[in-house]
SEGU-35393 format. One record per atom (N, C-alpha, C, O): residue in one letter; x, z, y. Coordinates in pm, whole numbers, plus 50000, padded with zeros to 5 digits. Example, Ala and Ser with C-alpha at 12.3 -4.5 7.8 and 13.67 -1.06 7.14 Angstrom:
A513195078049431 A512305078049550 A513205078049670 A514245084649668 S512855070849775 S513675071449894 S512905078750003 S513415080450114 
This chain:
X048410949811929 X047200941711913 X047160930912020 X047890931812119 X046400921412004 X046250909812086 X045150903812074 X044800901511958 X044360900012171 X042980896512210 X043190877612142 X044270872212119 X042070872512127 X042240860112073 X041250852212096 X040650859112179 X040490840712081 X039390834412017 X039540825911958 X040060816312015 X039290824811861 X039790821111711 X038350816011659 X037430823911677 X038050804411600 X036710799111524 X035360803711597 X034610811911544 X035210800111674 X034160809011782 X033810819311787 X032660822511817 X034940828711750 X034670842711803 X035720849611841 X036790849511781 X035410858111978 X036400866511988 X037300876211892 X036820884511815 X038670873811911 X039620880311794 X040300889011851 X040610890311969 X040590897111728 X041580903111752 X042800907411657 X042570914811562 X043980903311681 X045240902611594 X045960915911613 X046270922411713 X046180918011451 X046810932511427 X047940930311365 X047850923511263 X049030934311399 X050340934611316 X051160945011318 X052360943111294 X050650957711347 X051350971011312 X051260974911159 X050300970711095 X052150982211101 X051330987310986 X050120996510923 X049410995610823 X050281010111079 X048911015811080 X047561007011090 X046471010211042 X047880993711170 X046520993111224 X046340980311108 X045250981611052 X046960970611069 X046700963210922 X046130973310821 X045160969710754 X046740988310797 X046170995010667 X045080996310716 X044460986410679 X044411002810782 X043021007710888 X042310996410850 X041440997010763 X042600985910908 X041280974810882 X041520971110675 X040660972310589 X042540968210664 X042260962910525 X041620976110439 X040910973110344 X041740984410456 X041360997110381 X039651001510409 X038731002910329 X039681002610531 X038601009110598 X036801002710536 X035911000310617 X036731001910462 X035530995010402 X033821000110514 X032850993010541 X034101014410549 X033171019910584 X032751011810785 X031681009610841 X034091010010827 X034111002910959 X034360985310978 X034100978711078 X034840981310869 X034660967210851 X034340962910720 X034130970710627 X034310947610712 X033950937910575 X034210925610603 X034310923510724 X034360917210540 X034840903310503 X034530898410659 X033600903410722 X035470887210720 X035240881610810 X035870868610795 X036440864810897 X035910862810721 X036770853210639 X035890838310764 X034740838610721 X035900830110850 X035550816410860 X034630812110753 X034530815510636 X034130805310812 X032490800610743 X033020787610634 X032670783610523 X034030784010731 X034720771510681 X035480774210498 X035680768110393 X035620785910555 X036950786410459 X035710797210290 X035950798110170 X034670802110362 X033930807910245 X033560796210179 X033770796810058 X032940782810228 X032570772610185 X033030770110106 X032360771610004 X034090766210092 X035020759309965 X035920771009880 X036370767809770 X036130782909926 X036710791709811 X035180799809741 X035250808909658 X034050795009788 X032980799909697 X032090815009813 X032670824309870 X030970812809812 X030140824309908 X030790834209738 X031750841509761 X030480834109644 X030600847009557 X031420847709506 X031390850809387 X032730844709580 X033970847709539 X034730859709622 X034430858409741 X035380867909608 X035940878909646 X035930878309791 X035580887609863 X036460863209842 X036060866910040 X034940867510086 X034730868710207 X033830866509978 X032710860410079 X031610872110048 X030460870210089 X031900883309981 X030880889609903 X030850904609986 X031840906910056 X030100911909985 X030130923710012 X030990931109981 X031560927509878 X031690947810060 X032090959309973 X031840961409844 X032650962009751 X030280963009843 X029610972009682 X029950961409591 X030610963109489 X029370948109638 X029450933609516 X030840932009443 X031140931409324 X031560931709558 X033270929909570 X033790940209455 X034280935309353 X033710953609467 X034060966609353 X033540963709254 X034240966309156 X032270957809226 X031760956409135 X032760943609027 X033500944808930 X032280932609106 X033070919509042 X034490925609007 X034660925508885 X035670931509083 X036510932909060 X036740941508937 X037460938708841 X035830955408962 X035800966808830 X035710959108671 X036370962908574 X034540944808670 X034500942208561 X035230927708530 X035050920808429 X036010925308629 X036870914608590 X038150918108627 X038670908008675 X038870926908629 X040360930908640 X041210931608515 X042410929108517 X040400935708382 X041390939808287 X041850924708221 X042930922008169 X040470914208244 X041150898108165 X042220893608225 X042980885908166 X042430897308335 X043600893508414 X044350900808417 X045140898508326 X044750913608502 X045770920608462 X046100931108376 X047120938008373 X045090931308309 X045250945708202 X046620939008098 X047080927808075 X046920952908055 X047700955107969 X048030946607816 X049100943307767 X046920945007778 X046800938607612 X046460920607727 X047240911907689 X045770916907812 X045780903707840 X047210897607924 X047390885507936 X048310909707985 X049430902407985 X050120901807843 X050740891507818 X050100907807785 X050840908607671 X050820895607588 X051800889107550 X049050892207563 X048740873507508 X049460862807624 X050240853607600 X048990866707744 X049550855807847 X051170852607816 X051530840907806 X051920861207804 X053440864507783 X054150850307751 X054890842807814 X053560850507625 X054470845307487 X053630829107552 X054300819007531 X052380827207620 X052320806007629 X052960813107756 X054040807407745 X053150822307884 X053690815808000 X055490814007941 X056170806008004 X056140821707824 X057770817407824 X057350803807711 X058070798207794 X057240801007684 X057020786307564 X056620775507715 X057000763807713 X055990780107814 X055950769907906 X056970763508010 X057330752908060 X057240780608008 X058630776208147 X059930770008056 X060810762808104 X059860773507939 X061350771107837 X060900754307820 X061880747107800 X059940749107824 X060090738507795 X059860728307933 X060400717307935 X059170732208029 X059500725108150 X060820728008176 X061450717608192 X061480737608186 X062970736608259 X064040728108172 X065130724508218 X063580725108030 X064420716607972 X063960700107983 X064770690907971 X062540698508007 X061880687108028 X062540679108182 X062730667008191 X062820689808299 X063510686708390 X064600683108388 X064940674908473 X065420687108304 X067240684808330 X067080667108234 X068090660108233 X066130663308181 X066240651408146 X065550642508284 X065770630408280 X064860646808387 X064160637208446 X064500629608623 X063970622608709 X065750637108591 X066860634308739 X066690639008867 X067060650508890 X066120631208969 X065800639209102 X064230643509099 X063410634409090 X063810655809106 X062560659109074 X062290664909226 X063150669609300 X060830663409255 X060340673709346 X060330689609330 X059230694909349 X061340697609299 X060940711209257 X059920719109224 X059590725209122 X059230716809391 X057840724909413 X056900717709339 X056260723909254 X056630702509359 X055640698909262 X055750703509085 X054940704708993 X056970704809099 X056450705408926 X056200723308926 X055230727108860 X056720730108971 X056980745108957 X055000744608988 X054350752108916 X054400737909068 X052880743109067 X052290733308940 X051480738008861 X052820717908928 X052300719308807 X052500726208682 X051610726108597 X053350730808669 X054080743908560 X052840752708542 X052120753008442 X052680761308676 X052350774208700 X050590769708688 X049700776008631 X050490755808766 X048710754108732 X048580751908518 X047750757108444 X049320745908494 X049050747508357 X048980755008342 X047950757408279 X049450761708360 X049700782208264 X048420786708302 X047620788308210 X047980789508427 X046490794908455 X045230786408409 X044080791008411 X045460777108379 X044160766408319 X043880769408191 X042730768408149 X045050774108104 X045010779107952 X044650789607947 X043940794407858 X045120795908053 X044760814008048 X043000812908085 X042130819908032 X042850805208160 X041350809408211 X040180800308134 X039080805608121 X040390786008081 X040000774808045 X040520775707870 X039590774407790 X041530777307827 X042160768207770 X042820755607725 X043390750507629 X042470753607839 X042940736507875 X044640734607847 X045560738307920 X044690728407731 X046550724807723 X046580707607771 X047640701307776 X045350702107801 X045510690507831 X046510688607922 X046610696008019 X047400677807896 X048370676808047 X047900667908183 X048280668108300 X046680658308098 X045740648908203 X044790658008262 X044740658208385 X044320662608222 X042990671708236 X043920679608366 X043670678608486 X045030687308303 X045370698408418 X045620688708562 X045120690608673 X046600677208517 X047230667708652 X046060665008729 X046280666508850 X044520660308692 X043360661208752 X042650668608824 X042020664508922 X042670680508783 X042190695808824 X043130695808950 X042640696409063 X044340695308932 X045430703008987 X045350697709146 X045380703609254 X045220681709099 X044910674509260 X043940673509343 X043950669009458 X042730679509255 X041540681909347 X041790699909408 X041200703709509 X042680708709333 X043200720209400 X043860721009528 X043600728709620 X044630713409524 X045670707809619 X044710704409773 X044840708809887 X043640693909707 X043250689209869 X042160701609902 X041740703510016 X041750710409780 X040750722109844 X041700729409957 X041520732410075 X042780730709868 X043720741809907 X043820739310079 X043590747210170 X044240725510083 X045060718910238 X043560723510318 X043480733010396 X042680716710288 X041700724210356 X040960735110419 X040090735010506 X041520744010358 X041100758110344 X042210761710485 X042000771210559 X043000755210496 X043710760610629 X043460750010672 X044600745410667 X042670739510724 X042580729410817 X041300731710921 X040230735510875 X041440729611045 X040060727311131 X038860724211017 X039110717310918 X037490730311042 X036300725210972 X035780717011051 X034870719311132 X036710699811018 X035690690111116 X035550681110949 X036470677510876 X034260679910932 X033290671210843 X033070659810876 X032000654310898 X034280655310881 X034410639510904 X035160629710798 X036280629610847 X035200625110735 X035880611910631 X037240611710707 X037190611010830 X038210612210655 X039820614210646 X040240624510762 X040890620010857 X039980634310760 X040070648810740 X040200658810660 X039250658310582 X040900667910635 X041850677010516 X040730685610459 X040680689510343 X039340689710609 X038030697410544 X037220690210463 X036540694910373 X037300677110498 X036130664610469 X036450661810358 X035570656110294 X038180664910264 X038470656410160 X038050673010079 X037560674509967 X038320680310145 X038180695010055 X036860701610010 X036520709809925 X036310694910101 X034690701110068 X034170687609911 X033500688809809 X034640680609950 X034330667909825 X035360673809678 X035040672809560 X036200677809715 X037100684909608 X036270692909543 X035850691509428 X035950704909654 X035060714609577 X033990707109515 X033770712309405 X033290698009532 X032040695009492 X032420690009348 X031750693109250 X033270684009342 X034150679709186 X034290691709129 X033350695009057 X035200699209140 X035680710609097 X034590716009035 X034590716208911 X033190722509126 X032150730909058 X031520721908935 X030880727208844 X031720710408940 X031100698308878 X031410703108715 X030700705908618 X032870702608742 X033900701108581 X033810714608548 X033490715908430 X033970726608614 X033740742208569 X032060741008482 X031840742308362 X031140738308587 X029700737208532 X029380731808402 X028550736808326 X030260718608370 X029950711108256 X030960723408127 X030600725008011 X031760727908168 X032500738808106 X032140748608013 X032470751307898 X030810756408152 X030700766908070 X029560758708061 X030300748808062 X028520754108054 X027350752208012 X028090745607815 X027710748407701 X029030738207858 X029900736407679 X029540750007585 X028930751007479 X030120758907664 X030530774107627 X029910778207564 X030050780607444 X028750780407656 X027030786407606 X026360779007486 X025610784307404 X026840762207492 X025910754907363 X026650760207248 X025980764307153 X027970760807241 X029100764007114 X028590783907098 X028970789306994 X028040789907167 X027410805007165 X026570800607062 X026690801806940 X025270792807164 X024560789207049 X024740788106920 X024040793106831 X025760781006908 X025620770906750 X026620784906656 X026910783406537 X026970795406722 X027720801306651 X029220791606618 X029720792106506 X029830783306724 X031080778206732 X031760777206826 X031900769406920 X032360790306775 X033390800506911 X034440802006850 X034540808106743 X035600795306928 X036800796906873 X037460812606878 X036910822006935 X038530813206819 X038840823806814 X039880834706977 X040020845707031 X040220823206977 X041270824507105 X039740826907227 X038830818807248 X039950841307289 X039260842407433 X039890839207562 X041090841807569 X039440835107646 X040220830107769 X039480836707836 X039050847307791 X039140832207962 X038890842008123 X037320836208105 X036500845108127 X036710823208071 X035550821608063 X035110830407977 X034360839408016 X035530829507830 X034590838307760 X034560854707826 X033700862507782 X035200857807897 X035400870207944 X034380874608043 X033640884408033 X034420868408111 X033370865508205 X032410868608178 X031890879408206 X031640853608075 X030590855007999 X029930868307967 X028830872308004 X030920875007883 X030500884907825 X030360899707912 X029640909107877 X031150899508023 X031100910308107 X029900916308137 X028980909608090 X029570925308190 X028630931208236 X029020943308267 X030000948508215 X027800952908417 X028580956208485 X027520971408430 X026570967608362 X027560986908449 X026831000408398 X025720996208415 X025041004208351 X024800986508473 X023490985208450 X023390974608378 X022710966608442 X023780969208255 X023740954408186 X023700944208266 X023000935108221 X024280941508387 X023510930308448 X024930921308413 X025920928508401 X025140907108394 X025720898808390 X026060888508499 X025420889408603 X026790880808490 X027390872508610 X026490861408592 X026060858508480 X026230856108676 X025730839408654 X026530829708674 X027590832508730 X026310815708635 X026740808808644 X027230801508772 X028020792008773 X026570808108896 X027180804809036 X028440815909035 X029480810009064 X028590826209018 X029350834909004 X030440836208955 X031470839409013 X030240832608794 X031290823108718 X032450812908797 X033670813308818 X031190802708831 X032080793408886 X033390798408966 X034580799108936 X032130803909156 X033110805509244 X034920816809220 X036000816609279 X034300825809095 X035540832209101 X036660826109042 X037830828109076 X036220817308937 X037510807308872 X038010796908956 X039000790508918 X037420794109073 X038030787009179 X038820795109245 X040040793509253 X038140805109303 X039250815809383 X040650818309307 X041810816509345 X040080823309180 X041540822809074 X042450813709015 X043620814708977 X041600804009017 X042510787709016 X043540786109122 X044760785309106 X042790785709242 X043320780309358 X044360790809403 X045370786109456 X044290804409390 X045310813709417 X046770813409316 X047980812709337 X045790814309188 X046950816409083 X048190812009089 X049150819009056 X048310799509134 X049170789809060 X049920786309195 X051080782809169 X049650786009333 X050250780809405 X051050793009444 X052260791509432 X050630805209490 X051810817109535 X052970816109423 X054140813009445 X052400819309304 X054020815709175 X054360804209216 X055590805209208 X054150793109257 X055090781509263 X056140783509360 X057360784209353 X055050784209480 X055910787609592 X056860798409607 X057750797309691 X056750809109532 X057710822409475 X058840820009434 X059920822909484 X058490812209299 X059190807109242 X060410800809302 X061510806209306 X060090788009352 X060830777509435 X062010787409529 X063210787509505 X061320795409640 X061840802309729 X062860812609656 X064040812809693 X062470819909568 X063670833909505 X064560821909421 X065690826709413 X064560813709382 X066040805809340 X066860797409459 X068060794809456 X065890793709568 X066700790909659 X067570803409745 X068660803309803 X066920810009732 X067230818509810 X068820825109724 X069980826609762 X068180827109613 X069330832509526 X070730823609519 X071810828809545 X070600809009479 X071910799109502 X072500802209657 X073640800909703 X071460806209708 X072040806109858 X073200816809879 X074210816409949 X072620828109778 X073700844209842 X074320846109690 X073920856609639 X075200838409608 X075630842509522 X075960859609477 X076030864209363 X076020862609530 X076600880209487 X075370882409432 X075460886909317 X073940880509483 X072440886309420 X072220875509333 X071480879309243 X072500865009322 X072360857209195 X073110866109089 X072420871309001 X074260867909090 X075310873009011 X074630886308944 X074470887308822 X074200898009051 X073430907309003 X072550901608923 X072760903408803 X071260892708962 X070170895708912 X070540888608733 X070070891608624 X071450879808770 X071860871008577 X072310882908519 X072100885108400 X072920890808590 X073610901408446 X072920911408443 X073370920608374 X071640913608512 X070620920408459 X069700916408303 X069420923408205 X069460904808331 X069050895708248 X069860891408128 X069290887108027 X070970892308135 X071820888308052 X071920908107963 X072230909307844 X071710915908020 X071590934607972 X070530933407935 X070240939707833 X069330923508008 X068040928907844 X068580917607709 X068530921307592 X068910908307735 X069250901307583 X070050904107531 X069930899207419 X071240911507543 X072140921707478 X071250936307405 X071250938807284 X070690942907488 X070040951307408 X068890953307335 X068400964007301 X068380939207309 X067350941607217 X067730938007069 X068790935107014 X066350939307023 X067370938606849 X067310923606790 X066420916206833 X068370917906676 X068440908806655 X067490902706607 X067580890606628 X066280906606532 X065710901206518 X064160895906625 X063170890406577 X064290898606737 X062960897006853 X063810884806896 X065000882006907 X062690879406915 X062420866006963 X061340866707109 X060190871207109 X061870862407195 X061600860007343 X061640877007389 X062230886807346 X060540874107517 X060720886407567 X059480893007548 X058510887107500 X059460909207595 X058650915107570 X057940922507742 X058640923407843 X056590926407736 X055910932007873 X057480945707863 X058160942407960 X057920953307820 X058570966607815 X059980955407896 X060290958708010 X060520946307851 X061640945607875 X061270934208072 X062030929408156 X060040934808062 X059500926008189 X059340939508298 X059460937808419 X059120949308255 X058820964008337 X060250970808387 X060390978208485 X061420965808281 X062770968308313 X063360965208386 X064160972208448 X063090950608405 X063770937708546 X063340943608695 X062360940308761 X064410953808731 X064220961408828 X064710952008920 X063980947409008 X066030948508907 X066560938609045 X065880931709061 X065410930409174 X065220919108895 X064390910008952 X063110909809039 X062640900909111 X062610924409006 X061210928009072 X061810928909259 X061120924909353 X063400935909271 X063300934309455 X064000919809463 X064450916709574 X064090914009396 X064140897909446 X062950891209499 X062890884509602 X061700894609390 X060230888909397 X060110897309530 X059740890809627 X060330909109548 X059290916409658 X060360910009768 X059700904009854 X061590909409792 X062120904609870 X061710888809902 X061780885510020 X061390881409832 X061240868209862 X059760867609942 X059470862310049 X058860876109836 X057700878509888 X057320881210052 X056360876510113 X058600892110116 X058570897910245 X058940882910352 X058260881710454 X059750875010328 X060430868210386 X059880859910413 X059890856310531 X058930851210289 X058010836010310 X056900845110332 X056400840310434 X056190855510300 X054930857610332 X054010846610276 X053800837910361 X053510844710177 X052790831810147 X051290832310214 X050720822610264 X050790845710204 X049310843010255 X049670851010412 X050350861010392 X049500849710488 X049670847310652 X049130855010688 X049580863910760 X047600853510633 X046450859910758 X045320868810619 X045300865910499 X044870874810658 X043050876910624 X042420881810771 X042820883710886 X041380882610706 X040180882210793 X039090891010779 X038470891010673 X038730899510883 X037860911210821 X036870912210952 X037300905011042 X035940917610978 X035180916111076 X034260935511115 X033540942511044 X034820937311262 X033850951511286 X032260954211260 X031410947411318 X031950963511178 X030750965311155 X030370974511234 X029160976511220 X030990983111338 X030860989911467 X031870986411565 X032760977911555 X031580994811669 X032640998711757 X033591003311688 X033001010611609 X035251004311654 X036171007811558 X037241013511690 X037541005511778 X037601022911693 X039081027311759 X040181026711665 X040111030811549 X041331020811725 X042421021111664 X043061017711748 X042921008811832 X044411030711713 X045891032811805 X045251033811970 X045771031212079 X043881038911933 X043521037812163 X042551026612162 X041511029012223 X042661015612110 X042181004412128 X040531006612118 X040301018312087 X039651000912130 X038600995512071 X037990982612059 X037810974212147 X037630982111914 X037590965111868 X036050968411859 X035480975111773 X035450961511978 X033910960711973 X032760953211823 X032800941411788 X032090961211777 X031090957411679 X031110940911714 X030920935811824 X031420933911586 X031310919411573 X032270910011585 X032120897811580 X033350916711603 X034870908911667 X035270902411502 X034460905611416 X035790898511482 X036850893211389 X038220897411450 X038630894911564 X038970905611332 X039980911411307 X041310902511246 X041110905711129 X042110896711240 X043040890711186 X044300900511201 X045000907011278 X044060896411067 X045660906811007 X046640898910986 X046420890510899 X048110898511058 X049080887711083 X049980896810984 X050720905611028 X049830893510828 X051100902810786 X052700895010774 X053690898410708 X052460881410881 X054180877610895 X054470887610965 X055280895310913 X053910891411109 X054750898811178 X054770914511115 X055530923311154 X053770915711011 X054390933010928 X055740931810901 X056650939510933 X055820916810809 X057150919210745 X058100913210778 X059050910010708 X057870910610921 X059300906711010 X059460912711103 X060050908111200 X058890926511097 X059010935711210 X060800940411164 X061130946811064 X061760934311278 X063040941311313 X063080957411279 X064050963011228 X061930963511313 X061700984411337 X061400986311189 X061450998211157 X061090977611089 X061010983710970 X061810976110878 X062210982110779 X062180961310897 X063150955210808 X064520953910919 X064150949111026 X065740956510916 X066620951910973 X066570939910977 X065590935110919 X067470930611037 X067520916011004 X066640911910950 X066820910110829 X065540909210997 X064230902810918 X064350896310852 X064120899210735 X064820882610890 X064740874010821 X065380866910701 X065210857310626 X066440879610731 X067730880410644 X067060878210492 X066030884710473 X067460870710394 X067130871110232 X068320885010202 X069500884010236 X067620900410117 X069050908510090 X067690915510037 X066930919910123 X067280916909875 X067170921209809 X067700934309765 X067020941309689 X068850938009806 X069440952909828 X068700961409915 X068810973509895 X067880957010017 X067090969410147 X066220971510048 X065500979910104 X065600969509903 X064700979009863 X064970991609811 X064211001109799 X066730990209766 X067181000309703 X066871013709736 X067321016309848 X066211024409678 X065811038209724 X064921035709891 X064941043409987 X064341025109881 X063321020609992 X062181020109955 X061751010809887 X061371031809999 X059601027610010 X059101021910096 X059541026210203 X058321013710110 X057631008810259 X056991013410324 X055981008710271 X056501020910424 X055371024710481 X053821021110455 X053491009310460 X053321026310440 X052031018810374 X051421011910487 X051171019610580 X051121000410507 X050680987710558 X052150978110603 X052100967010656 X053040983310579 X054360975510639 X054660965910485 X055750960710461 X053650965110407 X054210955410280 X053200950910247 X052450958310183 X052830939510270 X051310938110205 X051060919410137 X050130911810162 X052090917310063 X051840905709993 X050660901009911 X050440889109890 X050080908909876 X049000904809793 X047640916009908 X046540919809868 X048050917710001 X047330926310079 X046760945210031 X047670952609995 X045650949710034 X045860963310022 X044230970510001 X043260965510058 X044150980709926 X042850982209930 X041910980009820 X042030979109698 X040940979309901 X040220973209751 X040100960909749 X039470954909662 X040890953809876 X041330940109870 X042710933309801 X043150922309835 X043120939309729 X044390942609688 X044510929709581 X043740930109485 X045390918809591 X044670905509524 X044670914509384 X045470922609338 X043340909109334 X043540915109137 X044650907809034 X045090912708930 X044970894909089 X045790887608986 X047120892209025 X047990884408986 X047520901309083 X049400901709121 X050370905009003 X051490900308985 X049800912708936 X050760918908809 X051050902808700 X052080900608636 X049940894308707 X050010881308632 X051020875908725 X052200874808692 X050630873008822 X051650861608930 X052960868608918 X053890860508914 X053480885908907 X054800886308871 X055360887708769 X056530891208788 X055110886808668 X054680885208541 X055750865708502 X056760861008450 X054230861508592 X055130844608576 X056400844708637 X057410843808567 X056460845808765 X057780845608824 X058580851908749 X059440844608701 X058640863508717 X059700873008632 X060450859708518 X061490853508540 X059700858608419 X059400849808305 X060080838408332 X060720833308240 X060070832008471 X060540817608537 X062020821708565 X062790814008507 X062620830608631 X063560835508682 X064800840708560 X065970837008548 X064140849208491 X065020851108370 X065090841408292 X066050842908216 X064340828908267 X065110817308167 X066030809708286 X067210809208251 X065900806408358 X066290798108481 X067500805708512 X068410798708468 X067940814908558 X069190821408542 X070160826308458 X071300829808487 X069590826208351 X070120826408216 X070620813108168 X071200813008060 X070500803008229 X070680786708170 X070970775008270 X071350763508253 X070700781108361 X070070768908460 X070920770108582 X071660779808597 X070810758408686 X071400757508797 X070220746008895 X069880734508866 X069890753308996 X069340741509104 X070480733609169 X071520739609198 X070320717409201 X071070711109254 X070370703609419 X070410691409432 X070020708609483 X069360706009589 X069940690809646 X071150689709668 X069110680209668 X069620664009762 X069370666109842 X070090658609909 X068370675509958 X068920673310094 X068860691110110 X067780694810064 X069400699010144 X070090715710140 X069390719410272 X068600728710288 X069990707010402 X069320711810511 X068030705710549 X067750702910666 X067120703410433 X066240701910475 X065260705910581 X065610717610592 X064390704610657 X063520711210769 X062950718410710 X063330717210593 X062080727210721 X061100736510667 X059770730710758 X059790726710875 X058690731610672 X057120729510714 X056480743410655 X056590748010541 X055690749310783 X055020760110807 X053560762410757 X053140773810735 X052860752310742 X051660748310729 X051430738610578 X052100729010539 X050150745810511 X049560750910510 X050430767310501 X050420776710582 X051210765510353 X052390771410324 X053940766910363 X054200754910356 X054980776410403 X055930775710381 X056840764810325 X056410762910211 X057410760310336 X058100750810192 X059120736810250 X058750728210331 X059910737210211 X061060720010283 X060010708010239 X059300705110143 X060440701510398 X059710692210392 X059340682810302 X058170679110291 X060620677110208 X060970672310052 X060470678809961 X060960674809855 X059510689309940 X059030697909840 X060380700009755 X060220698509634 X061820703609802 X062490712909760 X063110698509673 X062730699109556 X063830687809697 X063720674009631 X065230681109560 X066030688709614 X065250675409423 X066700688309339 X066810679709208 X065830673209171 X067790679709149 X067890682109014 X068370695708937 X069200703108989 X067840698208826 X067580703408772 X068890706308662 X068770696508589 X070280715708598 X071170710608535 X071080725808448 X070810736808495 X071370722508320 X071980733608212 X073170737608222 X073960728508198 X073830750508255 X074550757908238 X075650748408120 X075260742608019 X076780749108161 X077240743908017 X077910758207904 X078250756007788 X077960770107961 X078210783707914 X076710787907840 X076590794107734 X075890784007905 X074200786307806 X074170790407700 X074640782307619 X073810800107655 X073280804107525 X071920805307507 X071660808507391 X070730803807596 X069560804207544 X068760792007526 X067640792707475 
């Protein structure tokens, strides 16, 4: 542990795995401690900003539109019709930014799932007022005109703008009895309600489709991007993970067309590629939780009121539980469990992000057409790496894009 002061309050940074599970778990000795800054623009009634009881609640009745079983199964079939046709849209368009398109990819896919929005203007619009929320959300909260908070808090104010005019659409087409047939994450919403009939409102609505906007789409990009670099990088685990992929399209039957959730549950290598890539970039850094008493842990005591920061880079670059940390080797999961708090990508608990099974889901989906067909051609290889907000070469990964000339899919 390590003493801090961090956003005007005394901190304290945890990066063991006992003492990360303890706070992310412990509901009864802490709760949300998230920056004032940062509740602002991801929404007060969105998952960081809400209570224990509120938090179980929202989550209990909004988990299955997202990751249940029968809503990956619809998601499936537009996220492969999406990636099959951006990765062929690329090999015509020469030197591309990688990362930009892989989040505009991945923000389309969640705009349809939650919106229905197939617009490609509509999404490119959305997508860039995401972008400057996003930069914000890790920037100083100084509220000043050309500042990353100052452009983000005006983002959000757009953002709730276009959701609002949305569903209030929603509700008039309720009215009139003209409801399409296709449900997305709004109508889901809508209709939710929690063992006492009570329903979400329209502040409620909003902030969680921002939280889910703004999450969705950028960890898959950045996933994305990283497990193919990573993979061109160590050929032997490229090699594995294609002729995994290349063993589910051999054994299914001739007549199925794309893939199926059963043959997505199979992609065992590909799943320790994702968790491996996952360990390495760490996309989300930090959370934030705050003592609701005096709390002991490992000896310590974190006095009632502290803010807690959970550093899960250093979980998963602890040398004592990963060899070679930093090493990319998708093989250390083999017959490897993690210790419970020594893995925490989507974090843990009843904080446990709800969208993860979707986000690997996409990646999976991205990875098996892309290795099955495809080749990254990277223009600058040694690029620098930038740390901030996320991870990522300074060039947003600057590449072309080429078809296999052996390809069969």
């Amino acid at each position: 542990m390590y003493k801090a002061f961090m956003f005007g309050n005394p901190s304290i940074i945890v990066t063991s795995p006992d003492s990360c599970r303890r706070v992310l778990t412990d509901d009864e000795a802490f709760k949300p401690g998230w920056p004032i800054s940062t509740v602002e623009l991801i929404g007060k009634n969105s998952f960081i900003g809400i209570s224990y009881e509120e938090h179980k609640r929202l989550r209990r009745i909004t988990a299955a539109p997202v990751n249940g079983h029968e809503a990956l199964s619809i998601y499936l079939k537009y996220i492969e019709d999406n990636v099959l046709s951006a990765l062929e849209k690329w090999t015509k368009m020469g030197e591309i930014e990688f990362l930009t398109e892989l989040r505009r990819l991945t923000f389309k896919i969640i705009m349809y799932i939650f919106l229905s929005s197939e617009s490609e203007l509509v999404s490119e619009a959305l997508e860039k007022q995401y972008t400057a929320l996003n930069l914000g959300v890790r920037a100083m909260a100084i509220n000043v005109p050309g500042f990353a908070y100052h452009k983000a808090l005006k983002a959000r104010k757009n953002l709730v703008a276009i959701l609002q005019s949305v569903v209030d659409e929603r509700r008039e087409q309720r009215k009139c009895n003209n409801v399409t047939k296709k449900r997305d994450m709004i109508d889901a919403l809508m209709d939710v309600e929690d063992e006492n009939g009570r329903r979400l409102s329209d502040e409620e609505i909003i902030d969680i489709l921002v939280m889910y906007l703004n999450a969705g789409h950028e960890s898959s990009g950045h996933t994305m991007m990283w497990a193919t670099i990573f993979l061109q990088k160590h050929p032997e685990f490229l090699q594995k993970a294609k002729e995994e992929q290349e063993r589910i399209i051999r054994n299914r039957p001739p007549t199925q067309k794309g893939l199926t959730l059963k043959e997505f549950r199979e992609m065992e290598y590909i799943s320790k590629v994702i968790d491996e890539t996952l360990r390495v970039i760490t996309f989300s850094l930090t959370a934030f939780r705050e003592a609701k008493q005096d709390v002991n842990i490992s000896g310590y005591t974190i006095p009632k009121g502290w803010k807690v920061l959970i550093w899960f880079r250093g979980v998963h670059l602890d040398p004592e539980i990963y060899p070679d940390p930093k090493e990319f080797d998708p093989t250390r999961w083999e017959g490897f469990t993690p210790k419970a708090g020594s893995f925490l990508p989507f974090g843990a608990g009843s904080r446990l992000c709800p969208g993860n099974d979707l986000a690997k889901l996409e990646i999976a989906v991205f990875l098996h057409y892309f290795l099955l067909s495809y080749e990254l051609d990277r223009i600058n290889p040694q690029c620098p790496t930038r740390y901030l907000p996320h991870t990522r070469p300074k060039d947003n990964c600057l590449a072309r894009i080429k078809r296999h000339r052996s390809s069969s899919v």
